[in-house]
C-alpha positions in Angstrom: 3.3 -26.7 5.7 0.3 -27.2 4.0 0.0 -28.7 0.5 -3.2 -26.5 -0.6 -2.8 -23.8 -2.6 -3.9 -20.4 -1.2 -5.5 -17.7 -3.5 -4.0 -14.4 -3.5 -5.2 -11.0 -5.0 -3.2 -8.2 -5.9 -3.3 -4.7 -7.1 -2.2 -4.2 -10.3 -1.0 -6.6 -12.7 2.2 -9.2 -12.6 5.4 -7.8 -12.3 3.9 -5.2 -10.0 5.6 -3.3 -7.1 3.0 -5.0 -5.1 3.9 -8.3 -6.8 7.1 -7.9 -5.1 5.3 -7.7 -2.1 3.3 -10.5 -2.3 6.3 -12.6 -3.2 8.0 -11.3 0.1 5.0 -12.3 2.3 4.0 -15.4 0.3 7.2 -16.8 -1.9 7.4 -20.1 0.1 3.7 -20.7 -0.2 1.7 -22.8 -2.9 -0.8 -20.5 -4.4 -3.3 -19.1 -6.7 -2.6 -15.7 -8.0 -5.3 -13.1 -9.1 -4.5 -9.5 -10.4 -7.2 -6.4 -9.9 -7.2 -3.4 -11.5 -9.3 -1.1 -9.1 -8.3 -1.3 -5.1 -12.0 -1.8 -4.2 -11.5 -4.9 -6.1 -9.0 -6.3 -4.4 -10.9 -5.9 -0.8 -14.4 -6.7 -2.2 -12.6 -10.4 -3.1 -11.1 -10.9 0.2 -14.6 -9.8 1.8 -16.5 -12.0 -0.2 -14.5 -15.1 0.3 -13.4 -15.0 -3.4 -9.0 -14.6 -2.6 -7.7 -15.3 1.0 -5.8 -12.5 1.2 -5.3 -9.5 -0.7 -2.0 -7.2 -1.0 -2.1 -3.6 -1.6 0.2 -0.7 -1.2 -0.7 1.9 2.1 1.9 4.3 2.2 5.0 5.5 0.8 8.3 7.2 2.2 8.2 10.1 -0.4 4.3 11.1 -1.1 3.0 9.5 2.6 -0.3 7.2 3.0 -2.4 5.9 0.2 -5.3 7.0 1.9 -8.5 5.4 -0.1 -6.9 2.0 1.2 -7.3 3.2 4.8 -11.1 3.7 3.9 -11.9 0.4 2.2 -10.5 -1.8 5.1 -12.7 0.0 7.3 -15.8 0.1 5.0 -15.6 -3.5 4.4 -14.3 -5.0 7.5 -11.2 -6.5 6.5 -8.9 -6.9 8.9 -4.6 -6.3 8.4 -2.8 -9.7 8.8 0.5 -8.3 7.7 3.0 -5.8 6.1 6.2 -5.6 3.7 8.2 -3.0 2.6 9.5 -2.8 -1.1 12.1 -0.9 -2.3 11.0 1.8 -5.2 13.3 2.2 -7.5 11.0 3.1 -11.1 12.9 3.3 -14.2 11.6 4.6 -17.7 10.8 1.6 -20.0 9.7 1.9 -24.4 10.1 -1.2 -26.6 13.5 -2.8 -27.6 15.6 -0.1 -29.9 13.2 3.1 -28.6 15.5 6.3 -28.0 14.5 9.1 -25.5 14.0 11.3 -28.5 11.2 8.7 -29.8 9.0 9.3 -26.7 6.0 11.7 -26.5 3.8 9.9 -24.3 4.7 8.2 -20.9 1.8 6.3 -18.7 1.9 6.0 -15.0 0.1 5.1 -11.5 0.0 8.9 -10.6 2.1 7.6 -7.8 4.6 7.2 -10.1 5.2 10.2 -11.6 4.7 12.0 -8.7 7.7 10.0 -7.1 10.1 11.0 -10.5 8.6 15.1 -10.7 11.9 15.9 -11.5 13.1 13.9 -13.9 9.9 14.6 -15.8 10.4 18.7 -15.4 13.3 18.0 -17.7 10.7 16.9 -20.2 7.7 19.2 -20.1 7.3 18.4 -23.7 6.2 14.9 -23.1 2.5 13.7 -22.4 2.1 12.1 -19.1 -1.2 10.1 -18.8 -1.9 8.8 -15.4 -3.0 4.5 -15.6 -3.8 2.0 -13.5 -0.8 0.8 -11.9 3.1 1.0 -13.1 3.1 -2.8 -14.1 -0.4 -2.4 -16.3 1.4 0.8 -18.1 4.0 -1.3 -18.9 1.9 -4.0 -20.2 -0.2 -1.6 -22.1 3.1 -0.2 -23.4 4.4 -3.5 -24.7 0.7 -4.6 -26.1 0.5 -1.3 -28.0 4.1 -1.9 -29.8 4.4 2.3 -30.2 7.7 3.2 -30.0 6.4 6.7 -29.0 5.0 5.4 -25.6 6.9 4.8 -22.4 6.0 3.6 -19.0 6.8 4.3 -15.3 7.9 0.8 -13.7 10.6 -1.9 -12.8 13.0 -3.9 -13.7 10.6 -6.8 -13.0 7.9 -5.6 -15.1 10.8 -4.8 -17.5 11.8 -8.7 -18.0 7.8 -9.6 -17.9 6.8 -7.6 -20.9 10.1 -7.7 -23.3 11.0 -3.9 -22.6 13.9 -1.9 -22.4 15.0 0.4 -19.5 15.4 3.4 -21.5 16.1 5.8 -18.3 17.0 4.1 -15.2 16.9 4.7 -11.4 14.7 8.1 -12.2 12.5 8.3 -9.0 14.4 11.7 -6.5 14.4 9.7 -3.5 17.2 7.0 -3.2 15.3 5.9 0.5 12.1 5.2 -1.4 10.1 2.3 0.2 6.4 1.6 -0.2 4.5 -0.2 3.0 1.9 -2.3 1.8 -0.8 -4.0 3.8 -1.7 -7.8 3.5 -5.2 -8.3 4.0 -7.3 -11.1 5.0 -11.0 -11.4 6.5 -10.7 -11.8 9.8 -7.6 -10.8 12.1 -4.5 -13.5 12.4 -2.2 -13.0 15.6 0.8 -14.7 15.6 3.3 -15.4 18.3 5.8 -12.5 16.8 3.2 -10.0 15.9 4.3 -6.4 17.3 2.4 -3.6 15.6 -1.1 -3.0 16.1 -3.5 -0.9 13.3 -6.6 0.6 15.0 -9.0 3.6 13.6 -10.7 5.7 16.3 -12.7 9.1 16.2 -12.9 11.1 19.3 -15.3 13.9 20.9 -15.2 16.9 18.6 -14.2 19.1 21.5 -10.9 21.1 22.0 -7.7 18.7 23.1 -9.5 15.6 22.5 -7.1 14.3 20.4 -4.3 15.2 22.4 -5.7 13.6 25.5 -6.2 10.1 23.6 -2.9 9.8 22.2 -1.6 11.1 25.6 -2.4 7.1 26.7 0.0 6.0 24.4 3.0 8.0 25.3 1.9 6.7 29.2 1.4 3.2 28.2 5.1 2.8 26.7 3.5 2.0 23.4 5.3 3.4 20.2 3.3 5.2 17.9 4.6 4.6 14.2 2.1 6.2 11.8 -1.3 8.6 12.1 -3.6 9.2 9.1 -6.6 11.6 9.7 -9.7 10.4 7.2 -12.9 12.6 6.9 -16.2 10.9 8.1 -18.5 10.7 5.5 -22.0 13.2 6.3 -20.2 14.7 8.9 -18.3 17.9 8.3 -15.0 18.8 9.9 -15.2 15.3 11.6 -12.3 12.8 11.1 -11.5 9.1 11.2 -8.0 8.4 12.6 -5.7 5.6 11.6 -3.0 4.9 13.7 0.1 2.1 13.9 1.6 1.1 17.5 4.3 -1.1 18.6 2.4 -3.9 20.6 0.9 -6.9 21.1 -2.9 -7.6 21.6 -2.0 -10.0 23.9 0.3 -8.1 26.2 -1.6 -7.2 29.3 -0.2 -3.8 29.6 -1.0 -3.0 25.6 -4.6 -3.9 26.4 -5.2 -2.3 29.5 -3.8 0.9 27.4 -5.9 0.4 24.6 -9.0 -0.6 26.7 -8.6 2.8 28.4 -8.5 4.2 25.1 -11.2 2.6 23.8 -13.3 4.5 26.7 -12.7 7.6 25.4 -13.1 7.7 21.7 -16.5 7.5 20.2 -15.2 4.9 17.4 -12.8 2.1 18.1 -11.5 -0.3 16.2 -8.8 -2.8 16.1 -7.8 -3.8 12.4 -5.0 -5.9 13.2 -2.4 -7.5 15.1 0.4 -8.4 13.0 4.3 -9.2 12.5 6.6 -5.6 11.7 8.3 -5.6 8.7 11.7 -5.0 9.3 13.7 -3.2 5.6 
């Protein structure tokens, strides 16, 4: 393995869920870490050589795709080298010796509190103000030293900023797991990469749709995810992203997808990459 360092940019701030990510993908690996605040960020640096690769969340189990991601990979021609799977499990965090009855005011990814509605029903009384990223409320939280404010986040970001779990486990869905994509500029197929993502458009005409992803179903290839997207200046007119089982360099995969490819009018292959298996 290679002694140089490779430089790595992530959304949100250390302790992150998709720090947890990026330690799963890169943990072995000698490298340079950079944090973003904004996901345009994160794929502006990968596109303009400044980080390697980028890691940012795509989709989660309980409140589906993260669908301004889907856009930026396409807008700026980044291609999908890879994908982990984290475990979500957010807790509610306040500065040492802070007691529920202290808090007014809780900050949050909206993901976040949309993934723990119900604990938060039980406390309408509280503020919740929507931040960057669950890690970065945290950090804000710690930096601010109000024993009124809270955050949505882990036990990671926990340890990281000296806070205490003053709610745990408060997320509804014990099977929460977020998919996040790692990014790079250009695609990277490896020998044990099995799922392809691709974005097409298709004729605006009745069973169009239906007639493209018909090739799958006879190609024996396994769709695992479809995400519609609205093409910008065109009304009623959709971008779709889709996930397969298959490899790039399997002839029967791209004798299915070349057919494919002949019927849509917008195809493109993002990436070839290895599944991540929970």
């Amino acid at each position: 393995m290679s002694d140089k360092a490779i430089r790595v940019g992530c959304y949100g701030a250390k302790g992150s869920y998709t720090y947890e990510a990026m330690e799963k993908q890169f943990g072995d690996r000698k490298r340079e870490e950079s944090y973003f605040p904004l996901f345009e960020d994160v794929v502006k640096a990968v596109q303009e050589g400044d980080i390697d690769y980028g890691v940012m969340p795509i989709e989660n189990s309980s409140t589906g795709g993260i669908t301004e991601v889907y856009d930026l990979i396409q807008r700026y021609g980044c291609a999908v080298v890879g994908e982990q799977m984290v475990k979500i499990e957010h807790n509610l965090l306040g500065l040492p010796g802070t007691k529920l009855e202290d808090i007014d005011t809780v900050f949050s990814h909206p993901q976040g509190f949309a993934q723990c509605r119900p604990f938060f029903n039980k406390h309408r009384d509280w503020t919740l103000k929507p931040y960057f990223s669950t890690s970065r409320s945290a950090e804000k939280v710690a930096q601010d030293g109000k024993k009124n404010q809270a955050a949505v986040a882990s036990r990671t970001a926990a340890r990281l900023y000296g806070l205490s779990i003053l709610a745990e486990n408060i997320f509804f869905n014990s099977s929460n797991y977020t998919r996040f994509f790692i990014i790079g500029p250009k695609m990277e197929i490896k020998p044990e990469a099995d799922k392809i993502t691709l974005v097409i458009s298709v004729r605006h005409e009745p069973g169009a749709l239906y007639h493209v992803l018909g090739y799958f179903f006879y190609g024996g290839m396994n769709m695992t995810h479809l995400e519609s997207r609205p093409m910008e200046g065109r009304p009623f007119e959709y971008f779709f992203h889709i996930d397969v089982m298959g490899r790039l360099e399997d002839p029967a995969n791209a004798q299915t997808l070349k057919g494919l490819e002949s019927m849509c009018t917008y195809f493109k292959i993002l990436g070839n990459y290895p599944s991540c298996k929970r």
